[in-house]
N, C-alpha and C positions, 0 to 999 in steps of 0.2 A: 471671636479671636481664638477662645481655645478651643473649638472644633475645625481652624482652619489649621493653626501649629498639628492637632492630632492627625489633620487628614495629611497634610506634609509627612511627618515623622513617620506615618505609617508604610510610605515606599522604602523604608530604610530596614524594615521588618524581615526574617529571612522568609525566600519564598520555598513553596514545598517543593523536594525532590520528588520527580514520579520514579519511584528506582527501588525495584524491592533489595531485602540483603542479601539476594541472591545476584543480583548487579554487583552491588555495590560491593562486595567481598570479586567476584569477578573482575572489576575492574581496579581497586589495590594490586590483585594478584599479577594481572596482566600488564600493569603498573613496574612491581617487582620484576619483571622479568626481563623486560625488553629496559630499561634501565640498566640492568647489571651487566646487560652486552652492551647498548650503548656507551657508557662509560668504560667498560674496559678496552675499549677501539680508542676513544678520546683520549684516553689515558697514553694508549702506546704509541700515538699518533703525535699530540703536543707534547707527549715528554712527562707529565706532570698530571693530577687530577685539574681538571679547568671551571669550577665555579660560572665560571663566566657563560661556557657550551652546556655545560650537564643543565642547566636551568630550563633554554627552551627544548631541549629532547623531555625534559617531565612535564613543560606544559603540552607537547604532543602528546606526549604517552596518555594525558589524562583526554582529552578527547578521543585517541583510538581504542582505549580499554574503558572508560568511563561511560561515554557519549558516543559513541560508533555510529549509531544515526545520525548524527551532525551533517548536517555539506562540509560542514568544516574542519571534518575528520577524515574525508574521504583520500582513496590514492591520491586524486592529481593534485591535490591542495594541500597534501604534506610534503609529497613528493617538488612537485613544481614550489610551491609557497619557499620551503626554505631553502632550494636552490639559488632563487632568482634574488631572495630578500639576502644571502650571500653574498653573490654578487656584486647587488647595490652596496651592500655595506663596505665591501674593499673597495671599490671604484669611489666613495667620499671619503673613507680613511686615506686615499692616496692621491686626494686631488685637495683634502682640506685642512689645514694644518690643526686647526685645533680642532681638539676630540668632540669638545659639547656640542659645537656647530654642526660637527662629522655626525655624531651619533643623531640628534635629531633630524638634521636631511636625510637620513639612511633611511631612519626608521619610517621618516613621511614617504619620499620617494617609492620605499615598498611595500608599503599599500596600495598608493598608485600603480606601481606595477601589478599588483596584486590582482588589484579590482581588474586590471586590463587583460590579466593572461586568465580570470575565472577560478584564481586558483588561492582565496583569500584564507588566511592560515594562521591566526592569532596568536602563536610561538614563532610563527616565522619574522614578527617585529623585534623580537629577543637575537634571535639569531643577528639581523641587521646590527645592532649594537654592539653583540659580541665580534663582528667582523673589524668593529673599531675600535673596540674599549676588551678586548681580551687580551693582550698584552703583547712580547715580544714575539713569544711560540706562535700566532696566529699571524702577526704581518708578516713574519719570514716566509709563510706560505703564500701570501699573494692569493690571485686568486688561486689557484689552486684548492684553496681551502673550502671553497664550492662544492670541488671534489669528491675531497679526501681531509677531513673526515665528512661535512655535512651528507651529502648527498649519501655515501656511505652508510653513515648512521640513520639518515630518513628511512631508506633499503632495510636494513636490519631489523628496526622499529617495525616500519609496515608487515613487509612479512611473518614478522612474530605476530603481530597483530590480526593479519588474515590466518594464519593457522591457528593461534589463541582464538579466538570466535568462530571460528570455521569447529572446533572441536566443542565447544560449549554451543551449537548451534545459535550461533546471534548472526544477526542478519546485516553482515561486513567484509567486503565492501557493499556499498547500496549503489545498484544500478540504475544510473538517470533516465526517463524516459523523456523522452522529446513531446511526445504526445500526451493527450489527456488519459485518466485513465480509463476503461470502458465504462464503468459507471455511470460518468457524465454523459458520457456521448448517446445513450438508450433515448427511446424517443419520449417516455414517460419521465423520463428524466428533465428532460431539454421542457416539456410541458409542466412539471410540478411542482420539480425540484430546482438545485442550482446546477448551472451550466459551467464549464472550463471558462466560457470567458465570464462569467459573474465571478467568478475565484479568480480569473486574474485581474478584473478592476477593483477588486475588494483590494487586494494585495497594493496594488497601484495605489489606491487610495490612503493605504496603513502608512505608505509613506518611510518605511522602515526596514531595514532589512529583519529579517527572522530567521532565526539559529534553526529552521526547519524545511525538508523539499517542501514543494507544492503537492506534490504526490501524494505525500505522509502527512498533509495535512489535511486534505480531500480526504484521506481512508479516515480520518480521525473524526471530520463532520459526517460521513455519510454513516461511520458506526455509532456515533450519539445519535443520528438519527433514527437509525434502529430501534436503538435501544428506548429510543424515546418514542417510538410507535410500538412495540412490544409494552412497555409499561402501561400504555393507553388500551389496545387492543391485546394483552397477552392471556386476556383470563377465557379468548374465545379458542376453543381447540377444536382442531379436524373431527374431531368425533361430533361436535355440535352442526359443524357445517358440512360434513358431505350427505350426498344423495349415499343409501341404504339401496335401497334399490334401483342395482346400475343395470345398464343394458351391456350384455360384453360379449366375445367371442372367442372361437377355439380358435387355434395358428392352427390347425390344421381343413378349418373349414374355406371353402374359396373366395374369393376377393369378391368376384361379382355379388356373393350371397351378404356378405361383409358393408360395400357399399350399400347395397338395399336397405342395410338396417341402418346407417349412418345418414342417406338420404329419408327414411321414414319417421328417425327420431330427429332428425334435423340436427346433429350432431358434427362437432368437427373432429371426434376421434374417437375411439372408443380403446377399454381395456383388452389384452389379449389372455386368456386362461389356459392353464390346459386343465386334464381331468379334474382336480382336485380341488380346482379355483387358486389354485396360486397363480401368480401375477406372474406372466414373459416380456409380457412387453405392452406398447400402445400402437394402435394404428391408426394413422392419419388421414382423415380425407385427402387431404394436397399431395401426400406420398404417393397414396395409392394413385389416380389420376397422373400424376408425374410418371409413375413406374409403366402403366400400361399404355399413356403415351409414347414414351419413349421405345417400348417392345413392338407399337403398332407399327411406328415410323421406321422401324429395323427391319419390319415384315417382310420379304419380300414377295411380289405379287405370286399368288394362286399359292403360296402356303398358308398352311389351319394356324389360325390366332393362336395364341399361347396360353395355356390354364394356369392362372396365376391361384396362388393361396395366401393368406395372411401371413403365412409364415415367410413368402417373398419379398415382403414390403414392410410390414411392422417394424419399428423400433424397440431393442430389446435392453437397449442402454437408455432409461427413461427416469426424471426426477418422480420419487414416490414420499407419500410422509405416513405417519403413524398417527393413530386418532386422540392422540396426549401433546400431539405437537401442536404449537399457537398457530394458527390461521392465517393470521399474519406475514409469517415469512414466507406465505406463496403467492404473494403478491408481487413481487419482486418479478418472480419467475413467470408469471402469467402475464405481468406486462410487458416479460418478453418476447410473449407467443407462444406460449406453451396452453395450448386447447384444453386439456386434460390433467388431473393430480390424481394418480389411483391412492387410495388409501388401504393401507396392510399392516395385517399383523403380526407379532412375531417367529411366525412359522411362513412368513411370505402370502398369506391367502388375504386374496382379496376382500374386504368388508365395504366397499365403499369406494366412492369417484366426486373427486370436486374440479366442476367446471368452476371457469368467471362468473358467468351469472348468479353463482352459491356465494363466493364468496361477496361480489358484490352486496348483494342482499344484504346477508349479514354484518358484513361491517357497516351500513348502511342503517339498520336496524339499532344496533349498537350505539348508533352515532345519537337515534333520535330517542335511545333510551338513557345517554347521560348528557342532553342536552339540558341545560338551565333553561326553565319557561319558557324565559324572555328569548331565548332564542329558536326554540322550535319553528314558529313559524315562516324565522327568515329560512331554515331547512327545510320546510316543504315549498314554500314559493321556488328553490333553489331547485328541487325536484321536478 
């Protein structure tokens, strides 16, 4: 009995803010601000300070400077939300005589509206009430007061609130993406990991709305994930895993002599140097092929082929890592298709090249050096 009362009592517990005091002073501030013009609009508008108005503009204000990541802070759902929840509210202030009955069909009603126009706005159930129970100064306007003030003061509020954040770099408004994000969509992804639609049966399943996008929650599990393969594999670094002795070439030596070395080591890319061994670039099997394809089919008949050089075809914008950097995070990248990771050091000279096959190994290595007994053997059978 009394571990069931403690397990009860304990949802009643406050939950933690994730919000360092660099939010949280940010968002009093942004608070204070968009407040003191909102109110002074309300003010000059009903004639009087109005209690009844200033209450849902501060529960706005607190989700656009507090919580800005919200869906439920976003433009169309301050914007539209207390528009439409306006509306509702003068429309049963004016069809219902008594207020208690007014006010809670208001308040219901624009939710429902709410949920229907996408634009759910949890101040904008405040505002529905104030359309009824604010006194004489708000039914004289009728609807109107949709208008002027609400819509008005939504305008004021947001804007502040986009230049407030837009100047402390916080990330408001947040841009909905209709699509998954690329993450999911990678094909090592769709194989390992979870997919866009495992995230949206999950969701399905929660059964629950969540005060978060789908987006921003994807980023949130695929960086635990991370972070949760770094803590596993983060003690292995590029210096452990690359080849030492690479095979590479000058950009200034030719394609055909280029290919030869890539067809002899069997290679699907190789580094590109110049004098000094500093790193330009990589060059691809598939590029090059593609490139002197594409010159043959241009050729026109009885003119001399064209002398290509690594310098024609190489990539010079190419992911590199350092030999202090975890191993791990070029995994990512390699099961993008990236043949090749030169490794350099900090004068740009090459020391090193990690294919897939290096890293596989290793982290493979790894795996059978902190496997428990009992389990190695299911990892070589797996092999």
């Amino acid at each position: 009995m009394f571990s069931w009362l403690k397990h009860r009592l304990s949802a009643f517990a406050p939950a933690p803010v994730g919000a360092s005091a660099r939010d949280k002073f940010h968002g009093a501030l942004g608070a204070l601000m968009g407040l003191l013009c909102t109110e002074w609009i309300a003010r000059h508008v009903l004639g009087e300070a109005n209690p009844w108005f200033i209450a849902p503009m501060g529960a706005s204000a607190v989700l656009a400077f507090a919580a800005p990541a919200s869906p439920l802070a976003q433009p169309w759902s301050l914007m539209a939300g207390n528009v439409s929840a306006a509306l509702v509210g003068v429309f049963f202030a004016r069809w219902i005589p008594d207020p208690g009955l007014a006010a809670a069909c208001a308040a219901a009603a624009a939710i429902a509206v709410m949920f229907s126009l996408r634009c759910l706005h949890p101040p904008s159930g405040a505002v529905a009430l104030t359309a009824v129970l604010g006194g004489p100064s708000i039914a004289k306007l009728g609807y109107a007061f949709a208008l002027y003030p609400v819509a008005l003061n939504s305008a004021v509020l947001l804007c502040i609130a986009i230049v407030f954040n837009g100047v402390f770099k916080r990330n408001y408004p947040r841009r909905h993406v209709d699509t998954a994000p690329v993450a999911l969509n990678g094909a090592a992804s769709t194989r390992l990991g979870f997919t866009s639609d495992d995230l949206d049966d999950a969701l399905r399943n929660h059964d629950q709305l969540l005060d978060i996008s789908k987006e921003d929650l994807a980023d949130i599990v695929l960086e635990a994930e991370r972070r949760a393969s770094l803590r596993r594999f983060g003690g292995l670094d590029c210096g452990q895993v690359m080849a030492r002795d690479v095979v590479v070439v000058r950009d200034d030596a030719s394609l055909d002599q280029a290919m030869r070395l890539l067809d002899h080591h069997r290679l699907a890319a190789l580094p590109v140097v110049d004098d000094q061994g500093r790193l330009l670039g990589v060059l691809s099997h598939g590029d090059a092929v593609a490139r002197k394809l594409r010159l043959e089919l241009a050729r026109q008949p009885g003119a001399a082929p064209h002398v290509l050089s690594v310098r024609d075809c190489m990539r010079s914008e190419v992911a590199f890592a350092t030999p202090a950097m975890p191993a791990i995070e070029l995994a990512k990248a390699m099961a993008s298709g990236i043949a090749c990771v030169p490794v350099v050091d900090a004068a740009r000279t090459l020391v090193g090249a990690i294919y897939p096959s290096h890293l596989i190994d290793a982290l493979y290595q790894l795996m059978l050096a902190t496997a428990e007994p009992a389990d190695a053997p299911a990892l070589h059978a797996a092999a």
